[in-house]
N, C-alpha and C positions, 0 to 999 in steps of 0.2 A: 468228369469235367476237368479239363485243364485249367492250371492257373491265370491263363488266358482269356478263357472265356468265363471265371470267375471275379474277373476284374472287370471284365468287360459287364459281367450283369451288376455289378457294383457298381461303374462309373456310368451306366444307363439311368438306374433308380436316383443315384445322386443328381445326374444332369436335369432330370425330368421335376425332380421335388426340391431343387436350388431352392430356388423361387419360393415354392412356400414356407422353409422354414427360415426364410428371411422376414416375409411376413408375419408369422407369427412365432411371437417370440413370447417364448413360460416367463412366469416368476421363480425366479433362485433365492436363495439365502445365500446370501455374503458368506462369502469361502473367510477362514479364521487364518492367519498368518503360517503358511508354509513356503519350500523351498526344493527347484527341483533342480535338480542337480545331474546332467550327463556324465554318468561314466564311461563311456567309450561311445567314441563316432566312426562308426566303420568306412572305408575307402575306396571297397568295389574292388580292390585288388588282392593280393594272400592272405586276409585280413577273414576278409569274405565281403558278401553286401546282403540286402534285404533280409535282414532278422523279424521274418512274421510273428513268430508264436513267442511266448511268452518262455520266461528265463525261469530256474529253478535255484534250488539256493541249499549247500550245505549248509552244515553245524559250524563253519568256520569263516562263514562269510563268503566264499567264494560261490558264483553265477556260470551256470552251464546253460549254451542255445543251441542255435542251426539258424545259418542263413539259407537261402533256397537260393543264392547266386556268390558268385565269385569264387574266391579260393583258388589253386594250384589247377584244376582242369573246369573252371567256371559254372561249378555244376554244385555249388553249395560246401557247407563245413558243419563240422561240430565245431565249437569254442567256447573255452573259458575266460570268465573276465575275473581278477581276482579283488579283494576288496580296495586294494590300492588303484585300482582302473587299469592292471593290465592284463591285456587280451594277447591268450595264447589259442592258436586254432592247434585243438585236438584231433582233426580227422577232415583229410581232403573227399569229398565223394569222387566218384569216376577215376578212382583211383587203380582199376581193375582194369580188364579189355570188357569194349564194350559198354561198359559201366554196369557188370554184374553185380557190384558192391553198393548200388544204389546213386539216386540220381535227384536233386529239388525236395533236400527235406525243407515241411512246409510247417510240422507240429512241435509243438514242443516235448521235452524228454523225460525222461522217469529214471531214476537213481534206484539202485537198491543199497544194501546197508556196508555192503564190499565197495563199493564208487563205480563200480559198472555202470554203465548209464546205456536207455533202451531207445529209440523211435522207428520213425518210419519217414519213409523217404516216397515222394508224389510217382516215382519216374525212376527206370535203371531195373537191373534183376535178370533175370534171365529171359524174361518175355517184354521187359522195356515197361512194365506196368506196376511198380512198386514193391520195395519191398521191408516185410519187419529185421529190423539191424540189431546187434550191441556191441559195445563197442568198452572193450577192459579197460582199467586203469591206467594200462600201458601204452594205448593208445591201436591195442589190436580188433580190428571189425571184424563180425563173425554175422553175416546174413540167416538168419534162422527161419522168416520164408520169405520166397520170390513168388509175389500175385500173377498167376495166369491171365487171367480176365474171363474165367470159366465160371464153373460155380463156388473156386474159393475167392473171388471179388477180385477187384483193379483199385486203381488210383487211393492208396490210404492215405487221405488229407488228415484226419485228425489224430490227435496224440493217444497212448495207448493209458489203461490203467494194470495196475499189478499187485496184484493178491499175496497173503501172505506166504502161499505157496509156491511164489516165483511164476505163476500164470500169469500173460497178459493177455487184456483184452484191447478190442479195439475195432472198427469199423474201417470199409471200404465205400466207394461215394459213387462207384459203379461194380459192374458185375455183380454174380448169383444171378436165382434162376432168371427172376425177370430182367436184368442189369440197371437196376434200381439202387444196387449196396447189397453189402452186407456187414452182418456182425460177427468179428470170429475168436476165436481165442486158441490164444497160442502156448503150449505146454513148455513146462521146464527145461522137455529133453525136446522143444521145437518142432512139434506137430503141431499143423493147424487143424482146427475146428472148426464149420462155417455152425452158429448157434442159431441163423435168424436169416432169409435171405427176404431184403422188403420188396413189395409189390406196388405200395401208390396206394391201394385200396382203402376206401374209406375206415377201417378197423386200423391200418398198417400205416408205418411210413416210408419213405422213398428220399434219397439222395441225402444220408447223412456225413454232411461239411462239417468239417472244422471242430468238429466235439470229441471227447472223448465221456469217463464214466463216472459217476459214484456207485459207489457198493454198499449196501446196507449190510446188517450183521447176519441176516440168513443169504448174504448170495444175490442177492434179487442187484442186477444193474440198473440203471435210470441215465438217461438221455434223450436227444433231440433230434431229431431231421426237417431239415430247408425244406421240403416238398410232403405233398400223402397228407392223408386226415380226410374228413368231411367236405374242406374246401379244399384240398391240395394246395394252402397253408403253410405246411409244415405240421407237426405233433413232440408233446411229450412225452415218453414211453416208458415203462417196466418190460424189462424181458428177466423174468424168472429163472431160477437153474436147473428145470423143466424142460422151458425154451418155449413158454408160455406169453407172448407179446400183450401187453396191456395197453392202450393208448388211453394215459390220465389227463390227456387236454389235446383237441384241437383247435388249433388257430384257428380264427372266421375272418381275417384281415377287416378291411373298413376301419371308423376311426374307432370305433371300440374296443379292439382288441389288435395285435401283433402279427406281423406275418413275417415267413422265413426267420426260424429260433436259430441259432449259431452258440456256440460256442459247451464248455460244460455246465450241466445243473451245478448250482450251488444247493448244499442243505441242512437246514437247521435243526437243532434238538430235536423238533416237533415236527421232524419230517415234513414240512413244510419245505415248496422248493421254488429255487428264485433265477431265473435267467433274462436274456435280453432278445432283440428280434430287429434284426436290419432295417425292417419295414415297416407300416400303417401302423394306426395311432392316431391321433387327433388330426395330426401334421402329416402324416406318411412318411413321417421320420424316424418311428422304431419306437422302442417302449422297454421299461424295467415291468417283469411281470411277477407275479407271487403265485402260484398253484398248492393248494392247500394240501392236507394229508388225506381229504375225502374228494380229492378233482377243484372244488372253488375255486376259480382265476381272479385274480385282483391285477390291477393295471398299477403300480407305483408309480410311475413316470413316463410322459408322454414326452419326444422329445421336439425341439420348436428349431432347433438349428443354430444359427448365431449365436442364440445366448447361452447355449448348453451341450451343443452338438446335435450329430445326426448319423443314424446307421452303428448300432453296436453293433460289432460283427465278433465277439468272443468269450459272450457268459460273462458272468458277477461272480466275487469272492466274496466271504463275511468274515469278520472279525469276531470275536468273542462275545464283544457286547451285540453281537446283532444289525453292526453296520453294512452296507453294503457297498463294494468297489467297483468299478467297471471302466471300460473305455468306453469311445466311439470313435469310426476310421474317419471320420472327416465331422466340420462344422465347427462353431466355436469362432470367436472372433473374427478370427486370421481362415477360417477354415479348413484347417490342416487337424483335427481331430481334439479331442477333448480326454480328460482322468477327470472321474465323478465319486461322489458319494451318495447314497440317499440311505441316509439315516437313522436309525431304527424309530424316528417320529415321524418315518415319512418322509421329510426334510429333504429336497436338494440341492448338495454343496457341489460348485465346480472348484475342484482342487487344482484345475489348470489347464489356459488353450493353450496347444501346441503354435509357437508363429512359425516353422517351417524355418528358424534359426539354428544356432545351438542345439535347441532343443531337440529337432528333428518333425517330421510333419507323418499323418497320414499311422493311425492304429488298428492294427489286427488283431494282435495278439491281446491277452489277456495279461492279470498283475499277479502278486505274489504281495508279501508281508512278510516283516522277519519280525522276532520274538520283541521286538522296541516300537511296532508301529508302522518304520517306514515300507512304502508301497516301490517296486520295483517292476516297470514294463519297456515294453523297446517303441521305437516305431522304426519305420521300415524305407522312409527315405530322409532327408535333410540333415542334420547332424555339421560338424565342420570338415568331413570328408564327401559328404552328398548321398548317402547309402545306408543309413540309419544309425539309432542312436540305443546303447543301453543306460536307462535314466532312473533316477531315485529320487521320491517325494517322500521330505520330512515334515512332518505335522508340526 
């Protein structure tokens, strides 16, 4: 699915459910004095534009992304923003013939302990169908694979993860057998793996957006897919290192429960795990959900729109104490998206609407936290250039 037609099924769901989370609007607890602060508003031009996914953050303060537009051949960037706000683009895409070098990264990226940093790009490669990159210190790309659209998958929207063995893993959102996605993992020395090819099937899932992993201490991955389950929903999943598929939750959409999951699990001490879901809910406005360590679903937060937002489209983070972070891509006062908490009592804080100023409007991506508290995500369009923003909330 193209970034196209995943906008497209975004701004259908939104059009369609304006309306009711206008009328019905949740009870918040009073957000506590914070401050957000943009550090870089990008321009659409060398700069780059549309910063989907969420920023990463060395030991020094400085923030590494990918816009999925602009740059030197308009085909997206690597860039860093440094603690001071400035933004140096690290790596033009389509920088190749053809754009074998990759094309619309859409995920965010992964570091290892050299500054190498790893993602994947939606589009480019050798069959024009994605591919996994990394890209040195120096600013050298080295493609390590180019998706066919066979049985090793197409289109890798979400970001990867990576083991201590320099494996990464990561999914496709099409291709395998049935062109549903897959899961695959990619070796040190750059072989790919397909681990998991999904089907849709009430046991499986089917068309995994925008997510990438956690790893528990034997191996065992966990994740989401938009589609497949009971209801074709979407699901929560274990895939073993076996290659053993477990689905620990299906969505049933309606207002009870969440449909289409997005973004990565979060997960706590107690293996307990917490993510968000674009859709239905009270409102049909998406939901913070909890899946316990034996399958249990708990619904944390229903979202009502205006006053809290609507549509998370990129997983929850925690903090130490047990707090939970998140965005939503639209709603919230101004309707240009929302930065939330909900609490470890439950509790939900809106830490801030986006007015589609300064600020920038309109979230996908997910956040971060550095070692003081504050929260650091993008959005993807407005800002004082028109093309998004990288922004910081101080508690």
């Amino acid at each position: 699915m193209s970034t196209k037609i995943l906008q497209q099924r975004i701004s259908r769901i939104t059009a369609i459910l304006a309306f009711a989370g206008l009328l019905m609007l949740c009870a918040t607890q009073p957000a506590p004095a914070q401050t957000l602060k943009a550090l870089y508003s990008f321009t659409g031009a060398a700069d780059g534009g549309d910063p989907f996914p969420a920023v990463i953050r060395d030991a020094a303060g400085n923030l590494y992304g990918t816009t999925d537009y602009a740059g030197a051949a308009f085909a997206g960037v690597v860039f860093k923003v440094s603690k001071t706000g400035q933004e140096t683009v690290l790596y033009n895409f389509c920088s190749l013939s053809a754009c074998t070098d990759g094309q619309y990264p859409y995920a965010p990226l992964v570091r290892d302990a050299a500054g190498n940093l790893y993602g994947t790009t939606q589009y480019g490669g050798t069959a024009g169908l994605g591919v996994v990159f990394q890209l040195s210190v120096t600013g050298t790309e080295t493609v390590l694979h180019s998706f066919t659209g066979g049985a090793d998958g197409a289109l890798p929207y979400g970001g990867l993860f990576r083991d201590k063995a320099g494996n990464l893993y990561g999914t496709t959102e099409s291709g395998g057998k049935a062109n549903l996605g897959v899961v695959f993992k990619i070796s040190k020395a750059g072989k790919e793996t397909v681990l998991h090819s999904f089907t849709g099937a009430v046991n499986d899932g089917s068309e995994p957006a925008s997510a990438s992993f956690y790893m528990d201490a034997k191996g065992n991955l966990y994740s989401v897919t938009s589609h497949g389950g009971t209801a074709n929903e979407g699901v929560l999943y274990k895939l073993s290192p076996k290659r053993k598929l477990t689905v620990l939750h299906s969505f049933t959409a309606g207002t009870t429960d969440g449909c289409y999951p997005y973004g990565t699990p979060a997960v706590d001490a107690h293996g307990n795990m917490y993510g968000g879901t674009g859709g239905c809910g009270t409102s049909n406005l998406g939901v913070v959900w909890k899946v316990s360590k034996n399958g249990t679903e708990k619904i944390l937060h229903n979202f009502a729109g205006a006053s809290d937002g609507q549509s998370p489209l990129a997983g929850v983070i925690l903090d130490k104490a047990g707090n939970i972070y998140g965005t939503t891509n639209t709603g919230g006062a101004s309707g240009f998206g929302t930065a939330f908490e909900v609490n470890k009592n439950g509790k939900f804080i809106l830490l801030h609407a986006f007015t589609g100023g300064t600020d920038g409007k309109y979230l996908y991506g997910g956040l971060i936290l550095d070692p003081k508290g504050r929260i650091y995500g993008t959005t993807i369009n407005g800002g004082t250039g028109g093309y998004g923003t990288v922004w910081r909330i101080t508690k």
